[in-house]
C-alpha positions as CSV (number, residue, x, y, z in Angstrom):
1,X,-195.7,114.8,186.9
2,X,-193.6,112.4,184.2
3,X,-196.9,111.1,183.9
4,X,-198.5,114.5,182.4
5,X,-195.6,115.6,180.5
6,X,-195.3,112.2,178.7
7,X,-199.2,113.0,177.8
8,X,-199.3,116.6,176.5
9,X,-196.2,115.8,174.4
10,X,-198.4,113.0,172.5
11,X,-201.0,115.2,172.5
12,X,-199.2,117.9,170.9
13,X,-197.8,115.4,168.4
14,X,-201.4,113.7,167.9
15,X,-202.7,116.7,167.3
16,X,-199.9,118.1,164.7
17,X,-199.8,115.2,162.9
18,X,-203.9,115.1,162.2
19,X,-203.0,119.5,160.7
20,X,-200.5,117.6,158.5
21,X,-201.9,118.4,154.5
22,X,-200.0,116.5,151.1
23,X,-201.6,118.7,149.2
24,X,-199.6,121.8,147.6
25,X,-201.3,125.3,148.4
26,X,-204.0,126.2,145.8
27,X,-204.5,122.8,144.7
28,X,-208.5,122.7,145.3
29,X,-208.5,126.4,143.9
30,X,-206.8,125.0,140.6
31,X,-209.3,122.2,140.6
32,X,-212.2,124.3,140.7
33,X,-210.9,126.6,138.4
34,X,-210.9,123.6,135.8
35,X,-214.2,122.2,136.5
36,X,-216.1,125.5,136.3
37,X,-214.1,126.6,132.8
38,X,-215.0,125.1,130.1
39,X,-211.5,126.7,128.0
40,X,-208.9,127.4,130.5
41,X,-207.8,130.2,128.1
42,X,-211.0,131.9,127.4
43,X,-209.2,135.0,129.2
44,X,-206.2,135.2,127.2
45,X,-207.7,134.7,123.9
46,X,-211.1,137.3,124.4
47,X,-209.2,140.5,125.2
48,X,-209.3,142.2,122.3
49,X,-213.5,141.4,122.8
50,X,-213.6,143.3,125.7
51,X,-213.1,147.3,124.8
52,X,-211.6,149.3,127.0
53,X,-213.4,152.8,128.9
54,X,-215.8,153.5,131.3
55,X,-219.0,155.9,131.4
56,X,-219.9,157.1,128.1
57,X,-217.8,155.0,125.6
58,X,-218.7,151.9,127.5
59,X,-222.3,152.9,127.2
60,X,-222.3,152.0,123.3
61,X,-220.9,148.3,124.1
62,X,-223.2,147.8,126.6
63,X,-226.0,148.6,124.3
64,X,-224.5,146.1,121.4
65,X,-224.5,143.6,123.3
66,X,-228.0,143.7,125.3
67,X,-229.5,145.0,122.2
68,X,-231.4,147.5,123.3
69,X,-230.5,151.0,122.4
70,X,-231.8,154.1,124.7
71,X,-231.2,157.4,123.1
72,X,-232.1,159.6,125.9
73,X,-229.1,159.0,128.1
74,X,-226.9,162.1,128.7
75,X,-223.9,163.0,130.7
76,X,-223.2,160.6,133.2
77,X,-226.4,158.9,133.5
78,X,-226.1,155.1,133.1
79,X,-228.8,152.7,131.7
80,X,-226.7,149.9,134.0
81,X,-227.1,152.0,137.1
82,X,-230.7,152.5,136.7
83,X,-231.2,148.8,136.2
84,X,-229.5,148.5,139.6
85,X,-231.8,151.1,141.4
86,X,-234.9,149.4,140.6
């Protein structure tokens, strides 16, 4: 009975000590986040770039920057959303 004690106790230890981690949270995160980006502070400096709205306003940026215009959108139709249903 010592006997079985003795080995779940090491076990338990084993097995706590292989969970052990050096690494602080989010460290692999922050690593990726730095390979994939290029500028780490592309966010910060393009927000006046990206205008604000949604629907209707946004409809105009959206057709700068693909460059196509469509004319023959009204209310709440969407030249992204049709892309989408196709």
């Amino acid at each position: 009975m010592n006997g079985l004690k003795i080995t779940i106790i090491m076990w338990v230890i084993g097995t706590s000590v292989g969970c052990a981690n050096d690494q602080p949270l989010g460290h692999h995160v922050a690593n990726l986040r730095a390979e994939q980006v290029y500028n780490p502070n592309a966010t910060k400096e393009n927000e006046s770039v990206i205008p604000s709205g949604s629907g209707e306003r946004m409809e105009g940026a959206y057709q700068t920057y693909t460059g196509v215009e469509s004319k023959g959108l009204k209310g709440t139709e969407s030249q992204v959303l049709q892309g989408f249903a196709q």
